[in-house]
C-alpha positions as CSV (number, residue, x, y, z in Angstrom):
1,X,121.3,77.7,151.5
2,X,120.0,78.7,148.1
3,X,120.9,78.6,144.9
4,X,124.3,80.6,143.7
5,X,125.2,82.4,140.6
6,X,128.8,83.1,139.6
7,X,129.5,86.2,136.9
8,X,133.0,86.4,135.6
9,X,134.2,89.3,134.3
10,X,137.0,92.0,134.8
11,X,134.3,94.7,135.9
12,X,136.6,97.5,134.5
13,X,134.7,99.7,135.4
14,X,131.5,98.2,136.7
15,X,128.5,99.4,135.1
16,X,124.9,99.7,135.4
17,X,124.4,96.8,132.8
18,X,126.3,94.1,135.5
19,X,124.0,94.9,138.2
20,X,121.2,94.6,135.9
21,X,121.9,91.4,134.5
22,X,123.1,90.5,138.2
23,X,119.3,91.3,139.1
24,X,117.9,89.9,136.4
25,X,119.7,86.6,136.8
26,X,118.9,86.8,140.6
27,X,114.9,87.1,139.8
28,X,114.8,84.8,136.9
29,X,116.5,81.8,138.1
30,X,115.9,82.4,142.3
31,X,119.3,83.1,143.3
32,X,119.9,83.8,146.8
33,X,123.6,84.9,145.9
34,X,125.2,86.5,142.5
35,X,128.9,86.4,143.1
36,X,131.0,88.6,140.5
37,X,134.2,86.8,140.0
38,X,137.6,88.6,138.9
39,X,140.5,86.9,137.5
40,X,144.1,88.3,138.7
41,X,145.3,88.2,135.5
42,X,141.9,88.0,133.1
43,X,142.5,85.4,129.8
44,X,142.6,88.5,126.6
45,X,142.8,91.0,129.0
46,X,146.4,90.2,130.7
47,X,147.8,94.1,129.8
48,X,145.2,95.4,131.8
49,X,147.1,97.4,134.7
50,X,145.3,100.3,135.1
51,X,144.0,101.2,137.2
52,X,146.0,98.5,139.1
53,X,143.7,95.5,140.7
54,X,143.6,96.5,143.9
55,X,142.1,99.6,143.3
56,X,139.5,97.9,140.8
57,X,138.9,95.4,143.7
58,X,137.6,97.9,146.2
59,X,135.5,99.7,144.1
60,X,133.6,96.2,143.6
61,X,133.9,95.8,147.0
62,X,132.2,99.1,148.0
63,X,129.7,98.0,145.3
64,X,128.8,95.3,146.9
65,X,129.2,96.4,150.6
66,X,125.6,98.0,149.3
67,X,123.9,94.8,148.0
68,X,122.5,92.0,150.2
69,X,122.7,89.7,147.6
70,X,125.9,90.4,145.7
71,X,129.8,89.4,146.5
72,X,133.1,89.4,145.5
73,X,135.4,86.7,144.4
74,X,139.0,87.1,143.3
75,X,140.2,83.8,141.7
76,X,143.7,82.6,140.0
77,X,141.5,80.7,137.5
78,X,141.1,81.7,134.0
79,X,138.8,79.4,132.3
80,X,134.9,80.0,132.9
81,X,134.8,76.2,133.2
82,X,137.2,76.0,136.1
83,X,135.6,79.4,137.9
84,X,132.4,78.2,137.5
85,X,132.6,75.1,139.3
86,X,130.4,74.3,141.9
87,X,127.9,76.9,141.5
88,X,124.1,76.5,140.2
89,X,124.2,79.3,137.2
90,X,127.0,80.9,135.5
91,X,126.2,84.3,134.0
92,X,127.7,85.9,131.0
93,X,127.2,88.1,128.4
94,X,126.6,87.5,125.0
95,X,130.3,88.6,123.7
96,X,132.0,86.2,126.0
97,X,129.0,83.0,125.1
98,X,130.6,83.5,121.5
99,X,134.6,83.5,122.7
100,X,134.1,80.4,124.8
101,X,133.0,78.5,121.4
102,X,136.5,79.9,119.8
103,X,138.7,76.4,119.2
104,X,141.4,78.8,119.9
105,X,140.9,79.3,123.6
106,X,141.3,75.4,123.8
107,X,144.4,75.1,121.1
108,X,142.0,74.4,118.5
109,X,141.2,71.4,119.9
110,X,137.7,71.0,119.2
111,X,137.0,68.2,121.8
112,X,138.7,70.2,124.5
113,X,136.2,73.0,123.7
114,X,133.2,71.1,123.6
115,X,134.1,69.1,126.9
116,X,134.8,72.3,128.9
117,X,131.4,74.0,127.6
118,X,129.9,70.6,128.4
119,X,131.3,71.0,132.0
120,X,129.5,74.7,132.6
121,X,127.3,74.4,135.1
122,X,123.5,76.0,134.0
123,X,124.3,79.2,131.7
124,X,122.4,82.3,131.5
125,X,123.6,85.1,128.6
126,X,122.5,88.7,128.7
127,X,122.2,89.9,125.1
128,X,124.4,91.9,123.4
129,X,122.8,94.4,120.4
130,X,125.0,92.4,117.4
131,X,125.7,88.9,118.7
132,X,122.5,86.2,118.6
133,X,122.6,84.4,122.0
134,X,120.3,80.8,121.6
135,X,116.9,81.2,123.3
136,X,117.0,79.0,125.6
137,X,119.9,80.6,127.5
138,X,118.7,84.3,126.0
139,X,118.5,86.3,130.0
140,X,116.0,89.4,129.5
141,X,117.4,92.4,130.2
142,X,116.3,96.0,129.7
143,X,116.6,96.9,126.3
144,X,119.3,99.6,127.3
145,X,121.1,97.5,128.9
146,X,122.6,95.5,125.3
147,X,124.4,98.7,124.7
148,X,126.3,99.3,127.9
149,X,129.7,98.6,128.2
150,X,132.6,98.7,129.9
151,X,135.0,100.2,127.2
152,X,132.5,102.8,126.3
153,X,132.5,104.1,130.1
154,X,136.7,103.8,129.9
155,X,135.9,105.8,126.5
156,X,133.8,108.9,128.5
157,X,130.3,107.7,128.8
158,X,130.7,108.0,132.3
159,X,126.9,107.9,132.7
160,X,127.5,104.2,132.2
161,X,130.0,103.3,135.5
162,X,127.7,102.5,138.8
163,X,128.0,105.4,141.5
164,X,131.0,104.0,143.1
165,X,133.3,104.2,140.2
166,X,132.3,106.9,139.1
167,X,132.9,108.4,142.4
168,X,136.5,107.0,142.1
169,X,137.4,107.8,138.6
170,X,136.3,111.6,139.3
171,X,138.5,111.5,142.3
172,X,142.1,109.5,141.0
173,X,141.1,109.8,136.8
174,X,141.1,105.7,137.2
175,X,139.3,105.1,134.2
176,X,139.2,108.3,132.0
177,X,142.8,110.2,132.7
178,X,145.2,107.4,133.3
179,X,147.9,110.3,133.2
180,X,146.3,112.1,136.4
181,X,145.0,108.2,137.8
182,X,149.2,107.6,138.0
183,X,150.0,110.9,139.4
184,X,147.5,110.2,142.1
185,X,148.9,106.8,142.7
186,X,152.1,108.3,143.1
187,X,151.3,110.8,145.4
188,X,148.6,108.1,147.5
189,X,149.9,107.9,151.1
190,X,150.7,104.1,152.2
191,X,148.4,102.5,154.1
């Protein structure tokens, strides 16, 4: 069957720095499947509503529709310790290695925190330019890709969204013009 890697994240938008540590995951540790895994309601990121998370999910889906290797997973859980379980590698970038070591994700309960990081399956962290990320876990990435991120692409640097979101926001203003994403919303025909 292969060996599977599981990437948490709200995508929001995607980016061409998930697909490449996606890819870089894939080739460095021989995965046969990179699953991106979204969180109904993400832990620090529960105001997130637009663009609502139906839309967000068919944009990964479309994404994804184009890559062999790559699927989708919408999950209840919260916790990368509970999402990650039962798969061989779970990727992440460098900002979210340094919140799972926060006590206050785990009440400030330190042994809480160390036995959830002590449950992760293997771990794999792409860099970030200003966080340090341990060696032995350090993924190499393209250089560019430590300065790609989400909130910059909500923030205009379109350049930064993969194709299919892109595509999106320039049709419904998801990510860019929330004003003109809500009027399209309104005005979307039902299904």
């Amino acid at each position: 069957m292969g060996l599977t890697g599981i990437y948490p994240g709200s995508f929001n938008p995607p980016t061409s720095a998930h697909i490449e540590i996606s890819e870089a995951a894939r080739e460095t540790h021989h995965l046969k499947k990179v699953v991106w895994s979204i969180s109904r309601i993400s832990l620090t990121k529960e105001n997130v509503t637009i663009p609502v998370f139906e839309d967000r999910i068919l944009v990964l889906e479309e994404v994804a529709s184009n890559i062999a290797w790559l699927d989708i997973q919408v999950t209840d859980k919260q916790l990368l310790a509970d999402i990650a379980k039962g798969y061989d590698l779970l990727i992440m970038g460098a900002d979210k290695w340094h919140q799972i070591h926060d006590p206050k994700f785990y009440s400030d309960d330190l042994q809480k925190r160390d036995d959830a990081i002590n449950s992760l399956p293997k771990v794999t962290v792409a860099p970030r330019s200003t966080l340090e990320v341990p060696s032995e876990i350090a993924l190499t990435v393209p250089e560019t890709v430590t300065n790609v991120s989400s909130s910059l692409a909500r923030n205009g640097q379109t350049s930064m969204m993969l194709p299919e979101a892109l595509s999106f926001d320039e049709k419904t203003g998801a990510w860019t013009n929330q004003n003109r994403y809500m009027e399209w919303l309104a005005n979307r025909l039902p299904d």
